[in-house]
C-alpha positions, -999 to 999 in steps of 0.1 A, spaced: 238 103 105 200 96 104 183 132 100 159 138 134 127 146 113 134 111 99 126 96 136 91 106 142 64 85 121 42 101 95 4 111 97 -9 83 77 -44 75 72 -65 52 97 -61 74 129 -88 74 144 -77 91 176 -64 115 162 -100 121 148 -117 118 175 -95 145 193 -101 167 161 -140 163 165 -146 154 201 -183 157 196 -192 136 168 -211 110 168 -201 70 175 -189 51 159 -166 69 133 -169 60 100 -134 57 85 -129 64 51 -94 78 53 -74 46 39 -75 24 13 -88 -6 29 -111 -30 13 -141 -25 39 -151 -62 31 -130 -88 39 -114 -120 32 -134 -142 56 -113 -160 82 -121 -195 93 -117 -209 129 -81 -214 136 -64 -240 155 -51 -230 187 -19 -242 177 -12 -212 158 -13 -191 187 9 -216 212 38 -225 190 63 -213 172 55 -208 131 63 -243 111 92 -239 86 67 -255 66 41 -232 71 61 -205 63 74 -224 23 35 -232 16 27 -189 20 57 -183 -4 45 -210 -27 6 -197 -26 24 -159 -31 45 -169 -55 15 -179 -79 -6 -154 -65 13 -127 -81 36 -143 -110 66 -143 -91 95 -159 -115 100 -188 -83 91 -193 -51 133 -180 -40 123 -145 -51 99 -144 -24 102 -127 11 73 -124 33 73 -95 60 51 -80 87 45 -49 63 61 -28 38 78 -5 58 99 -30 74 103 -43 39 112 -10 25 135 -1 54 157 -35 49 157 -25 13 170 8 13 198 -7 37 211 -33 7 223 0 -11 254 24 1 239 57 12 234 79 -16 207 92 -32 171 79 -26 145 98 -55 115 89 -48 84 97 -74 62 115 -61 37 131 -50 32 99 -32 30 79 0 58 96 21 66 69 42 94 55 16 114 86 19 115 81 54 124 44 56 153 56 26 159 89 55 163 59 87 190 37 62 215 68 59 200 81 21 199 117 13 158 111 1 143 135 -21 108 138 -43 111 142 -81 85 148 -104 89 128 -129 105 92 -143 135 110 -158 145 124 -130 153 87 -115 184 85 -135 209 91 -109 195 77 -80 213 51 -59 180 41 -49 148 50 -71 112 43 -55 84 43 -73 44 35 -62 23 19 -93 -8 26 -88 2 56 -75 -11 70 -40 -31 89 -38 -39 96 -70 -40 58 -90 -18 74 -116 -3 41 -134 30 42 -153 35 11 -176 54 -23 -176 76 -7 -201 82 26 -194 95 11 -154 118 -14 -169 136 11 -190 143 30 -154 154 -4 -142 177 -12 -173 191 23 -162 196 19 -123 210 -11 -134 244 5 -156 253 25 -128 246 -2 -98 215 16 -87 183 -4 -75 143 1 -87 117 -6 -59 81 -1 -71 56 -7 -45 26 -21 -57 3 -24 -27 -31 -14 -51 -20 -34 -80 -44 -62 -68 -71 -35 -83 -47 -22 -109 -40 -31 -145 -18 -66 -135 -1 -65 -169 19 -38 -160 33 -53 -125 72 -64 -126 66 -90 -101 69 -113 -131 106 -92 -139 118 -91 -107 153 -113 -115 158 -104 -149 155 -67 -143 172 -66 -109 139 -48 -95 127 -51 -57 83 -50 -63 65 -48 -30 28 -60 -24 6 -56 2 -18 -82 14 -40 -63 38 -55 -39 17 -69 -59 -13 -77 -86 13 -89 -60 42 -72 -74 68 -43 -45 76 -41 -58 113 -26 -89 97 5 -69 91 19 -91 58 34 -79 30 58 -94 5 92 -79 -16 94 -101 -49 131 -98 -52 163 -110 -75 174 -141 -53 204 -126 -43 187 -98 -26 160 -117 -16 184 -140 7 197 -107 21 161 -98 28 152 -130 48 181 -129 70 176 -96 80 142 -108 88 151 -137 105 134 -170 112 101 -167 122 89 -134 101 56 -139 107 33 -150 130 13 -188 123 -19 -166 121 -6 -148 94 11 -179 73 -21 -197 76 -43 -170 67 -23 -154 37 -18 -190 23 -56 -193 22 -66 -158 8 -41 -158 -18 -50 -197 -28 -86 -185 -35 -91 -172 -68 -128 -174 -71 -129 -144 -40 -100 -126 -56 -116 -124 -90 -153 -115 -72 -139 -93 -51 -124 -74 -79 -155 -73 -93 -175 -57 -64 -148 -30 -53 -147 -15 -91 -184 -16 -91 -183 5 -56 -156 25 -69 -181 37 -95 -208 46 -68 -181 65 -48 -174 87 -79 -205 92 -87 -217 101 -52 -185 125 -49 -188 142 -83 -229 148 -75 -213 169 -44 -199 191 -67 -160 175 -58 -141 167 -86 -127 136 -91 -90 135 -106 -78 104 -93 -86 69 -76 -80 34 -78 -113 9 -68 -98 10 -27 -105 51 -27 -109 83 -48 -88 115 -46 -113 147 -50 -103 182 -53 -123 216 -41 -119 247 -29 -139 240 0 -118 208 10 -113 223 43 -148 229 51 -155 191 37 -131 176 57 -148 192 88 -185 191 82 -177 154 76 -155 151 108 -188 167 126 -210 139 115 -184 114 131 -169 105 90 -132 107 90 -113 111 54 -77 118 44 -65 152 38 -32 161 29 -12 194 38 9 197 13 -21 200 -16 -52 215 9 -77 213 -19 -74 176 -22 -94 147 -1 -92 111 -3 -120 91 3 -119 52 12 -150 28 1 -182 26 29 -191 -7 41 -229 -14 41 -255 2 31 -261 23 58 -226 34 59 -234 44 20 -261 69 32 -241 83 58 -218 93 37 -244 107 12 -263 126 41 -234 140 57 -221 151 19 -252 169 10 -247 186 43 
């Protein structure tokens, strides 16, 4: 029995209707800072028409798993299963266990409960990694979000090495890791440890409309994953797109570069109006006041939408601005 509250989607970040009905009046164009999008992204070339009139190649869809697959250290290209977006992933995932129990660490990006919720799992936040013992299914995000908190390589494979004795199943989701410290990603554990990692593509890359995402999976469950995806997961936009972005190390490694450097600037900018920083990865920055509420509106007035959370009213996420103008937007509308 799915539970009801399961059904309905989650407020999530990047809604910019809703904004606009919460500040009616503000000015045009809204200045969205409430995900954690790279605001500059991967340039796409012109693309054949082909890609739009025919079905995806088999062949296109092998050369994105091979460009993935050395993209992020994947032990082979068969541990590899493209998807349009992690919660399609994560839903498919929670299905390869028995319902049981789905502990999720948190607090953390709630749409994983949900997706365990929708596959039949009682789904419940824990506070720490010790309480992951005796979870059917344990879900983890590394970098954490909202807050960027990072657990290490070894301190996850331990939870896996556990899951593992009693036929339970790790999934860490590590959409920011692009930004994160790569050492500690399991992508390159995957098989060994019996883990399920998940990366995003369109947040590093900034193009979320894409919808692609990847699980790096033991093979087994990796095979499981792809026929429940069937054959054409993507769309040939996507495969050709992904398998050029990911092939491109020199604008990975500059890009990199540029978001920790605006990271910086962000923090900087939010700490001189008297927020205080306590978390963040280079996509965004979580801030915490007493006056969050009144932030979040005076901001919404000046047409500048950022995330706020009800469970924790004193926190704000904000994402990166663009340009420059963007930049002092942000700063005017801060100094109020």
């Amino acid at each position: 029995m799915i539970p009801p509250n399961a059904v309905a989607p989650l407020t999530h970040g990047g809604d910019l209707d809703a904004a606009r009905r919460l500040f009616p009046g503000a000015p045009e164009p809204f200045l969205d800072l409430s995900t954690g999008i790279n605001p500059h992204p991967y340039p796409i070339p012109p693309l054949p028409s082909e890609l739009f009139t025919r079905l995806p190649e088999p062949a296109d869809l092998a050369r994105l798993i091979c460009c993935a697959a050395a993209a992020y250290g994947a032990p082979s290209e068969t541990n590899v299963v493209p998807a349009p977006g992690s919660q399609v992933l994560m839903t498919l995932i929670a299905g390869l266990v028995p319902p049981g129990r789905a502990l999720v660490l948190g607090p953390t990006y709630a749409e994983h409960a949900r997706a365990a919720s929708l596959a039949g799992h009682e789904a419940v936040t824990v506070p720490d990694l010790e309480s992951l013992s005796h979870a059917d299914l344990a879900i983890v995000v590394n970098p954490n979000n909202p807050d960027g908190r990072v657990l290490g390589r070894a301190e996850l494979l331990a939870v896996a090495g556990r899951q593992r004795k009693h036929g339970g199943l790790l999934v860490v989701d590590e959409a920011f890791m692009e930004v994160g410290p790569r050492a500690e990603s399991l992508v390159a554990d995957a098989e060994a440890a019996n883990v399920i990692v998940l990366r995003s593509f369109g947040k590093f890359f900034g193009l979320a409309g894409l919808r692609l995402s990847f699980a790096l999976a033991p093979k087994v469950l990796a095979a499981q994953l792809r026929a429940g995806l069937g054959p054409w997961p993507l769309s040939g936009q996507a495969l050709a797109i992904g398998a050029l972005a990911l092939s491109d190390q020199i604008w990975r490694q500059d890009t990199r570069q540029s978001l920790g450097k605006a990271a910086r600037r962000l923090d900087r900018l939010l700490e001189g109006a008297s927020l205080e920083t306590i978390g963040g990865t280079s996509l965004f920055s979580l801030v915490r006041s007493d006056t969050a509420q009144r932030v979040f509106d005076r901001l919404g007035q000046a047409g500048i939408f950022v995330r706020r959370f009800d469970e924790q009213p004193d926190w704000l996420r904000f994402g990166l601005p663009g340009d420059e103008r963007e930049w002092q937007r942000l700063e005017a509308a801060l100094r109020g």
